[in-house]
C-alpha positions in Angstrom: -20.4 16.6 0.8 -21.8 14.1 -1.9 -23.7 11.4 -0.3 -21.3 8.0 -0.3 -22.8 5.2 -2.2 -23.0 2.3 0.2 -20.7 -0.1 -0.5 -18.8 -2.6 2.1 -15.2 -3.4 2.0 -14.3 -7.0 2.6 -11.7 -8.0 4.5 -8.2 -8.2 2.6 -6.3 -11.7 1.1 -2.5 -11.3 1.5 0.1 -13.1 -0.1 4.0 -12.7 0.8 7.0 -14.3 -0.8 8.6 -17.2 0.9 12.1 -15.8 1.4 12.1 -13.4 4.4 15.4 -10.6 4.6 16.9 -9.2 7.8 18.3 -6.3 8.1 21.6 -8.3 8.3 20.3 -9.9 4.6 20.1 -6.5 3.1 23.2 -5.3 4.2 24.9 -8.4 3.0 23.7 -7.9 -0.4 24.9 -4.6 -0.6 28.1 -5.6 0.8 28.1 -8.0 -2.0 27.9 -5.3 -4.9 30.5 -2.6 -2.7 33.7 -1.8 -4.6 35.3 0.8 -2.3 38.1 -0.2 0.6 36.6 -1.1 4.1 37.8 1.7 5.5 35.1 3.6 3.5 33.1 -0.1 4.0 32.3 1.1 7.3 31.2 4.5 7.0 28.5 3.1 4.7 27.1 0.1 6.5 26.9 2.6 9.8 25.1 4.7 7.8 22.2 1.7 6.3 22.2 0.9 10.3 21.2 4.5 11.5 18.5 4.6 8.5 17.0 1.4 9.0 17.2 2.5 12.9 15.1 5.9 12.7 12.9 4.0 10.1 12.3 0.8 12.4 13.0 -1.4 9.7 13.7 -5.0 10.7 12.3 -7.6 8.2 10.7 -7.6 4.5 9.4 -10.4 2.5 10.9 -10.2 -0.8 10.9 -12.5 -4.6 14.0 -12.3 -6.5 12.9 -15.2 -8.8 12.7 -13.6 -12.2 9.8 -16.7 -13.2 7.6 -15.0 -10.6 4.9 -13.1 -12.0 3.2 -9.9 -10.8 -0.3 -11.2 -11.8 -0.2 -14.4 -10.2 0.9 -13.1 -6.7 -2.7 -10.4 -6.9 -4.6 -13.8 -8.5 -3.4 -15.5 -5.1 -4.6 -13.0 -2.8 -7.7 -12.4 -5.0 -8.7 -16.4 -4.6 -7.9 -16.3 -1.1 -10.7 -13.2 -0.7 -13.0 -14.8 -3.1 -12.7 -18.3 -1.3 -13.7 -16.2 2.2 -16.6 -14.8 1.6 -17.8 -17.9 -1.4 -17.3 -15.1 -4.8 -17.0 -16.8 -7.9 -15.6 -15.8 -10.5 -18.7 -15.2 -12.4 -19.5 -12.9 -9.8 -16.9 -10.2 -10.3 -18.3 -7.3 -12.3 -15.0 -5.4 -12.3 -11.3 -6.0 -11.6 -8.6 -2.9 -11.2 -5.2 -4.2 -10.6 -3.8 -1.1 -8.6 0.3 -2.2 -8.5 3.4 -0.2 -9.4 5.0 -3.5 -10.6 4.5 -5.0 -13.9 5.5 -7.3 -16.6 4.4 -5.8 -19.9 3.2 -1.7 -20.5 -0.1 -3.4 -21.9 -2.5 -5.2 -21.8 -3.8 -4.0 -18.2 -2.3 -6.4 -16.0 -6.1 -6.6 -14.8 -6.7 -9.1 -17.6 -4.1 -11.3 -16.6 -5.1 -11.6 -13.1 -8.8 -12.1 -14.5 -7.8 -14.9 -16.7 -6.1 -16.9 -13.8 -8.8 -16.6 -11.6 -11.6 -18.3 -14.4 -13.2 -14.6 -14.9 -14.4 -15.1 -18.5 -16.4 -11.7 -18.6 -15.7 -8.3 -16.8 -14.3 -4.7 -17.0 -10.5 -4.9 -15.7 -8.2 -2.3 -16.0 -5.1 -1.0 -14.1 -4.4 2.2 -11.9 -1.2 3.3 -11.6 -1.1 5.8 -8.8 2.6 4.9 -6.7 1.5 4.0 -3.1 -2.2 5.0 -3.0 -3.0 3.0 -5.8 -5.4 0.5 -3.7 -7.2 3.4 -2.2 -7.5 5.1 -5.6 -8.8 1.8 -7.0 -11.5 1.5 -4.3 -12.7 5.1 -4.8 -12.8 4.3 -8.5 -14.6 1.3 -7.8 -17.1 3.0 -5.7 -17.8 5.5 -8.4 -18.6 2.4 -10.6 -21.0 1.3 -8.4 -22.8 4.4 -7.8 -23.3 5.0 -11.7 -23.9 1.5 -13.1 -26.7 -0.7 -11.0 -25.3 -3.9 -13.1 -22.1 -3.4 -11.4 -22.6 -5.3 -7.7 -19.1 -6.5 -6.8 -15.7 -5.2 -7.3 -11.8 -7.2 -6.9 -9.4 -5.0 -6.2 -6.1 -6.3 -6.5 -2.3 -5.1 -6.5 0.9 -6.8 -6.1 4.7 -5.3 -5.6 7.9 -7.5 -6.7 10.4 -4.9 -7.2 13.7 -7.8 -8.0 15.7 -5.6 -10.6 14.1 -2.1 -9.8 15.7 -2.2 -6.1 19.2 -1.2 -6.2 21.7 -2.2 -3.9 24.7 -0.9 -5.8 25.6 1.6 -2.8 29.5 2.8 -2.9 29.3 5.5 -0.7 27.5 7.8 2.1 26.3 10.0 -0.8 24.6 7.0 -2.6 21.5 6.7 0.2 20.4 10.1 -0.8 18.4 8.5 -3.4 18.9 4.5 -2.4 18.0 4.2 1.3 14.3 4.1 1.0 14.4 1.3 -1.6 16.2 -0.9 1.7 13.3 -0.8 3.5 11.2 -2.0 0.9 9.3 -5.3 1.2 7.1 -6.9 -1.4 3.5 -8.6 -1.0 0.7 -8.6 -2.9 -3.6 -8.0 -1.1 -6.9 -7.8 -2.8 -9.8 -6.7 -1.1 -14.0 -7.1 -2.2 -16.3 -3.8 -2.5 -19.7 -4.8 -2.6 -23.5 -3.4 -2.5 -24.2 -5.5 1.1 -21.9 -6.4 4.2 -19.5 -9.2 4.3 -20.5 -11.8 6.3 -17.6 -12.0 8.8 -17.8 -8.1 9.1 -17.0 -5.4 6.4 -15.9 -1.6 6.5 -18.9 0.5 5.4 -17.2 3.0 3.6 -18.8 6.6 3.9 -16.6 9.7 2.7 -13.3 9.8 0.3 -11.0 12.5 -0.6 -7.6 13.3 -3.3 -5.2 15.8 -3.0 -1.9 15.8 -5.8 0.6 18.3 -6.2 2.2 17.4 -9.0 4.8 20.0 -8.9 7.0 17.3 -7.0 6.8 14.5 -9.1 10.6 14.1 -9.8 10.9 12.8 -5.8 10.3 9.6 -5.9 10.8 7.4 -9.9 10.7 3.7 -10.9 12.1 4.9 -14.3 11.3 2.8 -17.5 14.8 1.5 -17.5 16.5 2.1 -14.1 16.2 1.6 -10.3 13.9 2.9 -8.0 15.2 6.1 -6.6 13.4 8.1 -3.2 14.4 11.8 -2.6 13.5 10.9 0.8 14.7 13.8 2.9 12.5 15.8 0.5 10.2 14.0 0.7 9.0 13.5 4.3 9.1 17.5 4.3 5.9 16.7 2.8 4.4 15.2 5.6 3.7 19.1 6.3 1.0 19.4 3.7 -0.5 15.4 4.9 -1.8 16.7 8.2 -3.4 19.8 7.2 -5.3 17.8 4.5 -5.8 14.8 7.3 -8.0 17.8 9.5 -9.8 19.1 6.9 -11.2 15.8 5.7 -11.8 14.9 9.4 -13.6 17.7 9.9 -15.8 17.3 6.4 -17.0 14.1 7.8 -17.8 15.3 11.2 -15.7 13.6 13.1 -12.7 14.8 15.8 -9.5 13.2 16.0 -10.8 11.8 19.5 -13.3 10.0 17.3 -11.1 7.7 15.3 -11.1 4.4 16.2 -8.7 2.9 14.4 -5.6 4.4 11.5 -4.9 2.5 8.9 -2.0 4.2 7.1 0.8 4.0 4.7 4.1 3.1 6.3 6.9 4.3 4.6 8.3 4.2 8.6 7.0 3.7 11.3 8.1 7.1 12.5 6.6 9.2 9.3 3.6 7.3 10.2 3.6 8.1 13.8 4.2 11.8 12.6 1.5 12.3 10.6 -0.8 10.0 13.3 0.3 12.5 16.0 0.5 15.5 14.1 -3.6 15.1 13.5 -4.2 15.1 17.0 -4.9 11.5 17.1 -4.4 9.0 20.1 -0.3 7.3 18.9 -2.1 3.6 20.3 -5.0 4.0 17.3 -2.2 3.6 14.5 -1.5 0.2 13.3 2.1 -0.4 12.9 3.6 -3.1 10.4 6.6 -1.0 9.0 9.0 -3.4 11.1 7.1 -6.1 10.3 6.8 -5.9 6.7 8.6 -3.4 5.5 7.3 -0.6 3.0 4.8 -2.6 0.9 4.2 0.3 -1.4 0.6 -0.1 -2.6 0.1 -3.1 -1.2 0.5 -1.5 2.5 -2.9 -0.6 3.2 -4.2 -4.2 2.4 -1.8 -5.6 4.7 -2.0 -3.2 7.7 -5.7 -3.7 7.5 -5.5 -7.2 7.8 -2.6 -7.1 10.5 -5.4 -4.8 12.3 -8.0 -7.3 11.8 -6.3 -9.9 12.9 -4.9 -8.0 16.2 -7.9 -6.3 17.4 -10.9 -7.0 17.9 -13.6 -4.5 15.9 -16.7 -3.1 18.0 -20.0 -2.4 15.2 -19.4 1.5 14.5 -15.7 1.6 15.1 -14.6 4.7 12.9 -11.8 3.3 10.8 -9.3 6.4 8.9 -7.3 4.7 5.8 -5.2 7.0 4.3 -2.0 7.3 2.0 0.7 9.6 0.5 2.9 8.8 -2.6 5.2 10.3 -4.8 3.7 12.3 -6.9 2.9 13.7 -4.5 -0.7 12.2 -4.0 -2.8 11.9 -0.9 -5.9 9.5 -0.7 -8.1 9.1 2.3 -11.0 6.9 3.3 -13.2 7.3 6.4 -15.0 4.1 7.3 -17.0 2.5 9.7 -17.3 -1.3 11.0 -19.9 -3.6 10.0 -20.7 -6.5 11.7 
């Protein structure tokens, strides 16, 4: 394996909208768009109940406001980070806005989030990559780092507002075959630092990275152009097959048993796909971190915000080994190993 460059990950700024949903909010809304008698009424809200149920969904932050902008939700977390650890904006050598959402096809949505945060010059640009994107971005980032010396410090950002792209126009059982995963969705928006030294206040030393696409499924999970966001989920999570395979291998490049793992810092599309794929690798259940019922599925925003619900949970020993890792449709896989700074 190529030697890692060493770069530090910072601990993440999170924003979430005000306006927190219940389960009971969601179903009201859909309730609100149902056509159908309430004979068949019932058959469909049972069936929301049973899927939120097996997916422990129970809250999600989410910004219907159409004046709310994608750009200033990652600026927001972005100046919380920078304010942390004391970055200026004259500091930043390079800004990669990692979100599905957007407001425009160009420019990157990097240069608006540069531009509210005072960052007069940089290299921003955007990386589209579903639910890994903030992974991607801080792989990308790394690569930066080890080719150019100039470039010492890195603000990755991404932020999810799904308003119009979630669907809750569900008229029968049939309908959640493609809909149900876009209930569980919650929306937030993190930004992490990657610099050349540690952070302060601790930092994640980050020491081995993998990939792995097969793009042969990417029809199973859209946010078309002009449309909804649609999830062939049952498909899907039969995917979860080829995650823990790929999980062991890239364990077993960097040296380390499942025993080893500290702490898992996954994508939580449910908490019970995440517990799978946990398990599955042979690792201890109580080293996952779990915000699915908390949150919701942040899509690319997930890992910022299950790192800093770990961060602010436990408490982080120097050499904790620390596994981020995420699946998306696509279907792409990123992983990170890591290991705490302090």
């Amino acid at each position: 394996m190529t030697d890692f460059p060493h770069v530090y990950l910072s601990r993440p700024g999170v924003k979430l909208p005000p306006q927190r949903y219940t389960n009971d909010d969601i179903i009201k809304k859909v309730h609100e768009n149902y056509r159908g008698t309430d004979e068949k009424w019932d058959s469909v809200e049972s069936a929301i109940k049973r899927v939120l149920e097996i997916c422990n969904t129970q809250v999600r932050y989410l910004d219907f406001d159409p004046k709310s902008r994608v750009a200033q939700y990652a600026a927001d977390a972005s100046q919380q980070c920078m304010e942390r650890y004391g970055v200026g904006a004259e500091e930043i050598d390079l800004v990669i806005f990692c979100g599905i959402a957007r407001e425009y096809f160009e420019p990157a949505t990097a240069m608006e989030v540069a531009q509210i945060l005072g960052i007069q010059k940089t290299h921003a640009f955007d990386v589209t990559t579903a639910c890994v994107g903030h992974l991607e971005a801080i792989q990308i980032a790394s690569a930066y780092m080890n080719m150019y010396d100039h470039c010492k410090t890195a603000l990755l950002c991404t932020a999810e507002l799904t308003r119009e792209f979630l669907s809750f126009d569900i008229q029968d059982t049939k309908d959640l075959y493609l809909k149900a995963a876009g209930l569980t969705i919650g929306n937030a928006a993190t930004a992490v630092l990657l610099g050349r030294k540690p952070w302060p206040d601790g930092s994640a030393e980050l020491i081995a990275a993998n990939t792995y696409s097969l793009p042969g499924h990417w029809e199973l999970c859209q946010v078309p152009i002009h449309g909804t966001f649609a999830s062939s989920s049952t498909e899907l999570m039969k995917l979860h097959t080829r995650i823990i395979p790929q999980l062991k291998v890239f364990l077993e490049s960097v040296g380390w048993e499942a025993d080893d793992v500290d702490h898992v810092v996954f994508h939580q599309p449910s908490e019970s796909a995440t517990k799978n794929v946990i398990g599955g690798t042979g690792i201890d259940l109580e080293r996952g971190v779990y915000t699915h019922h908390l949150y919701g599925n942040n899509a690319s925003a997930t890992i910022g915000v299950v790192f800093d619900h770990m961060l602010k949970e436990r408490q982080l020993e120097k050499g904790d080994k620390i596994l981020f890792g995420s699946a998306a449709g696509g279907f792409s896989m990123v992983t990170l190993a890591a290991q705490w700074m302090v």
